[in-house]
C-alpha positions in Angstrom: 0.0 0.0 0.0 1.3 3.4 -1.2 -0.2 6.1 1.3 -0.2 9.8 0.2 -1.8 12.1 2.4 -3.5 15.0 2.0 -6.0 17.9 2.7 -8.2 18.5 -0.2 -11.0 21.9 -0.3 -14.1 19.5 -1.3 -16.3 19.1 1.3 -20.0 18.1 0.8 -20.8 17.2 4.3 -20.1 21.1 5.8 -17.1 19.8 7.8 -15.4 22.3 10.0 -12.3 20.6 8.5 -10.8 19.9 5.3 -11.7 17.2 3.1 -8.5 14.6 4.0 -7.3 12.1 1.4 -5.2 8.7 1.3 -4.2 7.6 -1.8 -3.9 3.2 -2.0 -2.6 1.1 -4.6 -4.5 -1.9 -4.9 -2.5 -4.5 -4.4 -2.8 -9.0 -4.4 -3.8 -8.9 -1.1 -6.9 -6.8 -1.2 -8.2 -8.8 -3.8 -10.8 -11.1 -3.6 -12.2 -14.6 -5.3 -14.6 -12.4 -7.7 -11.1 -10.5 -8.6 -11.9 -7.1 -7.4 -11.7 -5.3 -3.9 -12.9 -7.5 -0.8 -15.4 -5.5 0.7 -13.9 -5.4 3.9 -10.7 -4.0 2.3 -13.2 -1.2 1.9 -14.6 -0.5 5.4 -10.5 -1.2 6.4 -9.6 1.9 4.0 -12.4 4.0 6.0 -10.4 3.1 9.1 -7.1 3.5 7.4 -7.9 7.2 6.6 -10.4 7.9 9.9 -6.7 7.0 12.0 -4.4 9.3 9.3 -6.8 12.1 9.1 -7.0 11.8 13.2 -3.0 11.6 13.7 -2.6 14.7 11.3 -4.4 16.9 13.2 -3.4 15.7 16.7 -0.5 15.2 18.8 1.0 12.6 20.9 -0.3 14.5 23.8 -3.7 14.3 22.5 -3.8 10.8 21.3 -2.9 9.6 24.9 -6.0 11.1 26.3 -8.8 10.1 24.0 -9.4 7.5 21.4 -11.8 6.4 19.0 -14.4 3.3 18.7 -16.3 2.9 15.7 -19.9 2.1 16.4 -21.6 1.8 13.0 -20.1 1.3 9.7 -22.8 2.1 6.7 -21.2 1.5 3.2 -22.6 1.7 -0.2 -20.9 -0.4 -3.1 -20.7 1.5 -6.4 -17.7 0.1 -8.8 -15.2 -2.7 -8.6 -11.8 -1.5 -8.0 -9.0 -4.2 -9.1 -5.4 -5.4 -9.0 -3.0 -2.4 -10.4 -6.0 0.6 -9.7 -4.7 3.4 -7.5 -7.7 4.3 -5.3 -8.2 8.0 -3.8 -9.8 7.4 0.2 -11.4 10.8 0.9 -12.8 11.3 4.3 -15.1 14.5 6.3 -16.0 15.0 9.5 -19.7 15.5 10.1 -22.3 16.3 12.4 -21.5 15.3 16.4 -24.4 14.5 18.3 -23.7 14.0 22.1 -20.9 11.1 22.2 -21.6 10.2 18.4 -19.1 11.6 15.7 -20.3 11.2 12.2 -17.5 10.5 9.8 -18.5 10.2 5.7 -16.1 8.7 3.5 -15.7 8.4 -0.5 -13.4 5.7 -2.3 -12.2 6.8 -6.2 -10.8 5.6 -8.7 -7.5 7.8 -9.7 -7.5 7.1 -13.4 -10.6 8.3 -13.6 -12.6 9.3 -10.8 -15.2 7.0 -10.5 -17.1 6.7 -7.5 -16.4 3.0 -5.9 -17.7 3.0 -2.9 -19.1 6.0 -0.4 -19.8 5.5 3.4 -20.5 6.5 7.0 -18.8 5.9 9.8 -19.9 6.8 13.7 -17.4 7.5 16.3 -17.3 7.3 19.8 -14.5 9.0 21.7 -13.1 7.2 24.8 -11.0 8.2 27.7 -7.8 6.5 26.5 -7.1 5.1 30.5 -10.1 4.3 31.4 -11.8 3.1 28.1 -15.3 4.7 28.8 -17.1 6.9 26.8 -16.0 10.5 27.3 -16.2 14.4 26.0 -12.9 15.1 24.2 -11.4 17.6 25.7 -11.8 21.1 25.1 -8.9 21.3 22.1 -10.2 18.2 20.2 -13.5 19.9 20.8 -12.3 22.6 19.1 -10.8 20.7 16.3 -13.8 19.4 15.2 -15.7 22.7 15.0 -12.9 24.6 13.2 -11.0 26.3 15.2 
């Protein structure tokens, strides 16, 4: 897996943040039987770029006091991606209600931009020590309405 990463200006879901993106070649490994993208390689890329996008805007500091459990995954399957396809994982926050964080993600095709797969994500954060469901603290708070 190749890994770019990077802050992009779309933003369809009126995130306080940037758009951020992690670009993938597809590789043996993600493929399947059908000879395409497993579908769990999918909801692993949402992961993959939930933790990058989360590391680049924290610190050390910050990622010893709170982490992240996902609670739903929602995906929506639109085109195959296969062996040799470089693949463009875009992720936005969204709307938090009480401990629920909504993340929205979007998987492309490089060559040419073709929607493969788009989906939601929601995140709980957690006291990192004790492992029970928590506020962030007042600078992640802040993170994740823009300031």
């Amino acid at each position: 897996m190749v890994a770019v990463m990077e802050f992009t200006a779309d933003n369809p879901f009126h995130s306080p943040l940037p758009a951020f993106d992690l670009r993938i070649d597809v590789s043996p490994e993600h493929i399947d039987e059908l000879g395409h993208v497993n579908n769990v390689v999918y909801v692993a890329w949402m992961n993959d770029v939930a933790i990058a996008h989360w590391n680049s805007l924290t610190d050390e500091a910050m990622r010893r006091k709170t982490i992240w459990v996902a609670l739903r995954h929602e995906v929506d399957y639109k085109a195959e991606a296969r062996l040799g396809d470089t693949v463009i994982v875009r992720t936005w926050t969204g709307v938090a209600r009480g401990l629920r964080y909504a993340r929205h993600t979007r998987m492309f095709r490089e060559a040419d931009s073709r929607l493969l797969a788009e989906g939601l994500t929601t995140w709980c954060p957690m006291d990192a020590l004790s492992r029970k469901p928590a506020r962030p603290s007042i600078e992640v708070s802040r993170l994740f309405a823009g300031g």
